[in-house]
C-alpha positions in Angstrom: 161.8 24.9 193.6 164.4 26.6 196.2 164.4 26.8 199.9 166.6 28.4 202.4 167.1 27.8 206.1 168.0 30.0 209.0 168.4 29.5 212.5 171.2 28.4 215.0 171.9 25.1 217.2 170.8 26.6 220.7 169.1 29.7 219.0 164.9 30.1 219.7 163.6 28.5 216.7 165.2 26.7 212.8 163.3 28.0 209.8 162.9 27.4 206.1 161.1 29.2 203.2 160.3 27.0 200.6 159.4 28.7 197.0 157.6 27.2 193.8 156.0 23.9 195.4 152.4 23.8 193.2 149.2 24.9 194.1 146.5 22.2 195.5 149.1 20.0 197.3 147.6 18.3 200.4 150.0 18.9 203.0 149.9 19.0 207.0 152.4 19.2 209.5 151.8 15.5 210.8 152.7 15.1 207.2 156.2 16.4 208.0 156.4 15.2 211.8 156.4 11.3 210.7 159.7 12.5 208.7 161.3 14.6 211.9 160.7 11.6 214.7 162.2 9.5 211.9 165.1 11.4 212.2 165.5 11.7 215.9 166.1 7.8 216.2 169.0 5.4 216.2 171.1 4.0 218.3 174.2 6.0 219.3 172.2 9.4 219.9 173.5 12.1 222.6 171.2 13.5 224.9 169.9 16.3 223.1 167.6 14.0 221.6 165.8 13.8 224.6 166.1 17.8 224.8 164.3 18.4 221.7 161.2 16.9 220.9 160.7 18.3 217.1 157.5 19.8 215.7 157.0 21.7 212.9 154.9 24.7 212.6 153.3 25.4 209.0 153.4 29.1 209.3 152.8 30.3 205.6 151.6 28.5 201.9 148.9 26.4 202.8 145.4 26.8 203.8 142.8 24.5 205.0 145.5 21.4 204.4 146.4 22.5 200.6 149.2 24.2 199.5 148.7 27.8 197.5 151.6 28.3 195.2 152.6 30.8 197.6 156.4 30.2 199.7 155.9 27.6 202.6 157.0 28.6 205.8 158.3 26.0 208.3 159.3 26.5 211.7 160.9 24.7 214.5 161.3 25.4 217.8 163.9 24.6 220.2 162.8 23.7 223.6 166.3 24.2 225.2 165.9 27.8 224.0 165.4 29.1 227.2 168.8 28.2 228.7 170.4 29.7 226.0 168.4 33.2 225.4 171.3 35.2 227.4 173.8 33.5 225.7 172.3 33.2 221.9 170.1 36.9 221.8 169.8 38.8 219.5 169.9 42.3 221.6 173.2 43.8 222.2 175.3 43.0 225.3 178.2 44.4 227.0 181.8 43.3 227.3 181.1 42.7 231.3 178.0 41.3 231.2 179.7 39.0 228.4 182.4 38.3 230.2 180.0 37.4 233.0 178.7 34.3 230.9 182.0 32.8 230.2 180.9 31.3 227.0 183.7 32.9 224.5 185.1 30.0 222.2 188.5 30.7 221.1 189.2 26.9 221.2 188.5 25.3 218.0 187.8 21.3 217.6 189.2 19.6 214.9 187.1 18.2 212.6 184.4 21.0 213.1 184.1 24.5 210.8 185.2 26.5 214.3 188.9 27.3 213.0 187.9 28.1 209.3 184.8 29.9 209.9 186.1 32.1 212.6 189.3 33.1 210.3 186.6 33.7 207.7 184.4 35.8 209.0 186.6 37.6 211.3 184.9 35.8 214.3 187.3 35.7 217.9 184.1 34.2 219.4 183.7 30.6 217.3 180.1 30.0 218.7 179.1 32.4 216.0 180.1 29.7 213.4 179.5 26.2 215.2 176.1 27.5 215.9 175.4 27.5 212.9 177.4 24.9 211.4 175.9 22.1 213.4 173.5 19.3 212.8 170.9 20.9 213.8 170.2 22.8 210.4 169.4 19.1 209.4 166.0 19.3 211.0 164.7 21.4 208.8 166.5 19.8 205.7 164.5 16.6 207.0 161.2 19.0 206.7 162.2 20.4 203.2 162.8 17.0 201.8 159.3 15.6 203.7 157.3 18.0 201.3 158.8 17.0 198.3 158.4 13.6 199.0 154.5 14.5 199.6 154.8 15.6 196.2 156.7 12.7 194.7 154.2 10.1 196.0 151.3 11.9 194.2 152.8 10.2 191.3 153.9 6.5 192.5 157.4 7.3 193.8 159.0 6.6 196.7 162.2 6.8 198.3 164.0 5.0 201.3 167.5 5.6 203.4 169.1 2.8 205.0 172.2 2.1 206.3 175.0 -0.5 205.1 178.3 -0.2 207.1 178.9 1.7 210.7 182.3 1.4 212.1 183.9 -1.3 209.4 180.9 -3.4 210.0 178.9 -4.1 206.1 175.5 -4.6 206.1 175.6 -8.3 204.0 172.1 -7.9 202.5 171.3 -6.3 199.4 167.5 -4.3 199.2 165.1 -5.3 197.1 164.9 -2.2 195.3 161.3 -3.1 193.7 160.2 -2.8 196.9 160.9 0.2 199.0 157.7 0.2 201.2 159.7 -3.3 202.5 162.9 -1.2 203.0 160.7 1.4 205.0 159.3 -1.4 207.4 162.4 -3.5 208.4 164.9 -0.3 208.7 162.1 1.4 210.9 162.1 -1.4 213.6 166.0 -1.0 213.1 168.0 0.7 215.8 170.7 1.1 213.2 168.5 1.4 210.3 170.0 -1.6 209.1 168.3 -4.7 206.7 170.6 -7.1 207.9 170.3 -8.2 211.8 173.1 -9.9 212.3 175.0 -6.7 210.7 173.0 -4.9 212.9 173.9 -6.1 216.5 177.6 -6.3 215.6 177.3 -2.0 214.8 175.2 -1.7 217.8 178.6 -3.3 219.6 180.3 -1.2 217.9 178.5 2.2 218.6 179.0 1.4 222.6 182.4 0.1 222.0 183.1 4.1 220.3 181.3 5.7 223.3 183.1 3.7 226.2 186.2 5.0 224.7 185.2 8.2 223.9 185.2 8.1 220.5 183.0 8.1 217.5 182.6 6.3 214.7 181.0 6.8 211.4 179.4 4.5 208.0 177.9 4.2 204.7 174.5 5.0 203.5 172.3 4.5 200.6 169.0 5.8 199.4 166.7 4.2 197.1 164.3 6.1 194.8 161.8 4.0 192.9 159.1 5.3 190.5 160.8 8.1 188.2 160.5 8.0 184.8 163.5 8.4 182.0 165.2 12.1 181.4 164.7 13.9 184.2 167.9 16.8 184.7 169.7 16.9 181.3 172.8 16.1 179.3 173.1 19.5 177.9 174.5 22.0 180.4 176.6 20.8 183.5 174.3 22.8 185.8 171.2 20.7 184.8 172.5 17.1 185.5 169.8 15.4 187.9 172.9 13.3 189.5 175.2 16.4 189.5 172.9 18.2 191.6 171.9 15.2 193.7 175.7 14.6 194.4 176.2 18.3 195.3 173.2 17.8 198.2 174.4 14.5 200.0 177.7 16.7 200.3 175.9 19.4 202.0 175.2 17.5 204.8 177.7 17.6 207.7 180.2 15.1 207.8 179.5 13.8 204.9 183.1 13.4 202.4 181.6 10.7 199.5 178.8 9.9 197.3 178.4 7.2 194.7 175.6 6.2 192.4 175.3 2.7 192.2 178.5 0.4 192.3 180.4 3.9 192.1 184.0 3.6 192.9 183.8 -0.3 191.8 183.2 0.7 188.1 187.1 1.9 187.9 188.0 -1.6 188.7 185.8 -3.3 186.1 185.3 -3.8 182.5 183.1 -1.5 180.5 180.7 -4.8 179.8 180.7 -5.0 183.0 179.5 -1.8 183.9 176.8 -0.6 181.8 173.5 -1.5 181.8 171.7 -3.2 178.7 168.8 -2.0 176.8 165.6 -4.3 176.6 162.1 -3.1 175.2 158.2 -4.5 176.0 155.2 -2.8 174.9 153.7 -2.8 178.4 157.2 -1.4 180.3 158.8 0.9 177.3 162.2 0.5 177.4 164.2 -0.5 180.9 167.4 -1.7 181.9 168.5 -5.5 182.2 171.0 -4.2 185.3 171.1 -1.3 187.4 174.6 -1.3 187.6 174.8 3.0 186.6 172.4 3.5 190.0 169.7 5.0 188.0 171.1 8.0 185.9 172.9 8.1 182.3 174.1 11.3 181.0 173.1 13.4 184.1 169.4 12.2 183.6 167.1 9.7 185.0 167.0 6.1 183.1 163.7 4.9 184.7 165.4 2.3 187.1 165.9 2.7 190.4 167.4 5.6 191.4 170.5 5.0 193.7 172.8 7.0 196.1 175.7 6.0 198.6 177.1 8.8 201.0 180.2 8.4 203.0 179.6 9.4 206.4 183.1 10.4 208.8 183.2 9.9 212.0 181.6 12.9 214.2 184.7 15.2 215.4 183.3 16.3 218.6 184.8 13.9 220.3 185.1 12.7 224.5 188.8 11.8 223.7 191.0 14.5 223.5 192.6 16.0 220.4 195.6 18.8 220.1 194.5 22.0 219.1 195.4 25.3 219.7 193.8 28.4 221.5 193.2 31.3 219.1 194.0 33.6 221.7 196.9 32.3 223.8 198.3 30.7 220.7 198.6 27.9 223.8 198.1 24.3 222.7 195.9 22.4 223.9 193.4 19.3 224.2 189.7 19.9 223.0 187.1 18.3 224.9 183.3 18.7 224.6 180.1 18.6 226.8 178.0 16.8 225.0 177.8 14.3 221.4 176.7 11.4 219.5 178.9 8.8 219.4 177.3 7.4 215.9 175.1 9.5 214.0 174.3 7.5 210.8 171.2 6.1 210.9 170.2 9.6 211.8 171.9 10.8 208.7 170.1 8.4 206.3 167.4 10.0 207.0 169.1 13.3 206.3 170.5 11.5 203.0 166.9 10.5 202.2 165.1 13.8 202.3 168.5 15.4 200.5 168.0 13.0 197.5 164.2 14.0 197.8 164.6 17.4 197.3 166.7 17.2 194.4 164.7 14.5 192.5 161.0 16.6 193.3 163.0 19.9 191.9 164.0 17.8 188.4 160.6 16.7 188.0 158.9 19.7 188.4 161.6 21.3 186.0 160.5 18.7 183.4 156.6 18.8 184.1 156.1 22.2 185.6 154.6 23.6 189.0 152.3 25.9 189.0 149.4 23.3 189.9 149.4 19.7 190.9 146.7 19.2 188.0 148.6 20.9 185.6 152.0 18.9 186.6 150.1 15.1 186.4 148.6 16.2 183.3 152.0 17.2 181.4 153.3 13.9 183.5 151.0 11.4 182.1 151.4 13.0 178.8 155.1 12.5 178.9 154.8 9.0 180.1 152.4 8.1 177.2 154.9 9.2 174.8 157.8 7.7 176.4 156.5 4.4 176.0 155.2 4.3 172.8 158.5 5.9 171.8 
């Protein structure tokens, strides 16, 4: 499978194509609205969650509530479009009438893509780039990831993002990772997204403690996937390791600067005994793991335990304290200031983190079992399963 998305912050609508999902899916866009309400939640939020009320629109690839094997089309819309349709269209304007508006950015925000962008592209108006490189896209990343996860759970596996530090502030209980449906139900009646309540009110504090001094503040992550079976990606080529590719998506999502699969970083400071998990063998199970310590993936391919993926979230850079910059025009330094932010978006971005992770685990198992029908794929699946156990 691919997708692409295109489509700007304040622009009319966000859009992505999604090509090689199988034929005979079931698939409706309640399916995918569960996923973008999921996403517009947590404590922290700016007000342009109150702006936008997301909906997808299934414009292409499915008929009569099944998917065709043709590319998906998925729209959203943004309501606040129609403040912005001077500012953001698409027809040509003219230097007075844009000097009218007196929306030129030439004052870049540290932290953001305005400074780099606008040197790379040649831009002397930076809306062209923060547009663009702005949260926002994440809406439809959220949809993406909320139709392979349709897929995933035709064959028993589910996935969950919640969060385990904001602000310093470490979530002190562990998930049961045999259970994500439990994950799913305490992190939903989360305003953090956390497992832990007392964790939980203390990051709340926190979050309010950012925004009264005009800061932000930013956390941890993690996303468990249960269900998959052993050797999805590959050890052979660099380009077809499962946790590669899996590493390369949590990092496509803004502000994110880490990822780690299981105890990550903490394997440096132990012994290899220590660290890697222990083969055991049952005629009903197959083989499995004693631990989980490796986070689900040896070799750049799936073990059959519990998939599992940390990602580092900074702090959001557009901030109600002032930092120094400097005007691109003028040269003139100055202090950047904003309109309008979240002063904590990480429970936000585990769902983001979730629906990343998705995606990349629904594209290695359809590279291993195919995709031109869901038949076809549960066929080659149960196949593969048989054979792995008896192995």
């Amino acid at each position: 499978m691919r997708f692409l998305t295109a489509g700007e912050s304040h622009g009319p609508q966000l859009t992505a194509i999604i090509e090689g999902v199988p034929s005979q899916l079931s698939l409706t866009e309640e399916d995918i609205n569960y996923h973008l309400q999921r996403r517009q939640k947590g404590h922290g939020r700016g007000r342009r969650m109150q702006i936008e009320k997301d909906h997808v629109q299934i414009k292409s690839g499915v008929r009569h509530g099944k998917t065709t094997g043709a590319p998906i089309t998925l729209v959203v819309e943004n309501n606040d479009w129609k403040h912005w349709n001077k500012i953001m269209g698409a027809e040509p304007i003219s230097s007075e009438e844009e000097k009218e508006m007196k929306r030129t950015i030439s004052r870049p925000r540290p932290g953001h893509a305005d400074l780099n962008g606008a040197i790379k592209y040649e831009h002397r108006d930076m809306r062209n780039v923060l547009e663009r490189s702005s949260a926002r896209e994440t809406t439809v990343r959220v949809a993406v990831g909320a139709v392979a996860q349709k897929l995933l759970k035709e064959f028993g596996i589910e996935i969950a993002g919640h969060v385990l530090e904001i602000g310093g502030i470490v979530s002190e209980i562990a998930p049961e990772v045999s259970s994500v449906a439990e994950i799913l139900e305490r992190t939903e009646g989360s305003p953090v997204r956390c497992l832990d309540e007392s964790a939980e009110k203390q990051m709340m504090a926190a979050i309010d403690d950012a925004k009264n001094n005009g800061d932000s503040i930013g956390g941890v992550v993690e996303v468990v996937a249960t269900g998959l079976p052993v050797g999805l990606g590959s050890h052979v080529h660099y380009d077809k390791k499962l946790d590669a590719k899996v590493a390369q998506s949590v990092m496509s999502i803004n502000a994110f600067k880490g990822v780690e699969f299981g105890i990550g970083f903490e394997a440096a400071r132990k012994q290899g005994s220590q660290v890697h998990d222990e083969i055991l063998y049952d005629e009903t199970r197959g083989y499995y793991r004693k631990t989980n310590r490796l986070g689900g993936f040896e070799g750049g391919m799936t073990t059959g335990m519990p998939v599992v993926v940390k990602g580092v979230m900074k702090p959001i850079p557009t901030l109600y304290k002032p930092l120094k910059s400097v005007d691109i025009e003028t040269k003139e330094a100055f202090e950047a200031s904003i309109e309008r932010s979240d002063s904590c978006a990480v429970p936000a971005a585990a769902i983001v983190c979730e629906h990343a992770v998705s995606w990349e685990l629904a594209n290695g198992f359809l590279e291993k079992f195919g995709s031109d029908s869901l038949e076809d794929v549960k066929r080659a699946y149960h196949e593969y399963c048989e054979r792995a156990r008896a192995f």
